[in-house]
N, C-alpha and C positions, 0 to 999 in steps of 0.2 A: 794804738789799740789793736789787740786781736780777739779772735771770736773761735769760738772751741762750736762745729756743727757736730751733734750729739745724731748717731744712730743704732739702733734697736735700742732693746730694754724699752723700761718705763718710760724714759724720758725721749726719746725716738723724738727727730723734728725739733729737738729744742739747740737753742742758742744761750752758749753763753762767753760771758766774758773771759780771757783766758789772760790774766797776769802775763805768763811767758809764753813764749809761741812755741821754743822749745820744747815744752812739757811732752811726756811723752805716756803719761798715766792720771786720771783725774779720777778723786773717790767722792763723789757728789749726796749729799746728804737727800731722801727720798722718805717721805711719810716718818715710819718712824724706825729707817734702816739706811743702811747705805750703800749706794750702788758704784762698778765700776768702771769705767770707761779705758781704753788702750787708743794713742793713737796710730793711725796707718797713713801713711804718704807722708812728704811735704807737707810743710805747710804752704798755704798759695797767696798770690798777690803779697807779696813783700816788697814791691817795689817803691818808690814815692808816690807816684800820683795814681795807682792801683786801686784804691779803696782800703780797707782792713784785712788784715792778715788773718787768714783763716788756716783752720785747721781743722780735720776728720777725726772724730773720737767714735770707735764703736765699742757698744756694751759686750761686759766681758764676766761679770757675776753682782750679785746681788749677797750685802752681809746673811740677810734671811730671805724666807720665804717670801715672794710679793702677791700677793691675791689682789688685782685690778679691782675686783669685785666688791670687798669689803667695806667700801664708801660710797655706796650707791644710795640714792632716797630711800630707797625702799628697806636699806636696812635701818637706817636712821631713826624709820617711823617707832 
């Protein structure tokens, strides 16, 4: 198993599962656009008894506009 660590953009902090560890571009579906990630480095802990192979994916654009804003309660009401 590997794990793709997701920085900046929307999804900032998030983990997810990465099929291949080689990957080296991920386009992650977000509300109702899609965002995309580049990786940088290595990937780490490949070893056997390491844990999961990780890997650094930072945000690189977004299909559209993203307003964080736009789903807050207060517009909901």
């Amino acid at each position: 198993m590997a794990i793709a660590r997701l920085h900046g953009g929307p999804l900032d902090g998030q983990l997810l599962p990465l099929e291949d560890p080689r990957l080296d571009r991920m386009i992650v579906p977000y509300s109702e656009t899609q965002v995309v990630y580049e990786r940088k480095g290595s990937p780490e802990n490949t070893g056997e008894g390491d844990g999961p192979t990780e890997a650094e994916f930072w945000f690189v654009e977004s299909e559209d506009d993203i307003d964080p804003y736009n789903d807050t309660a207060r517009d909901r009401r």
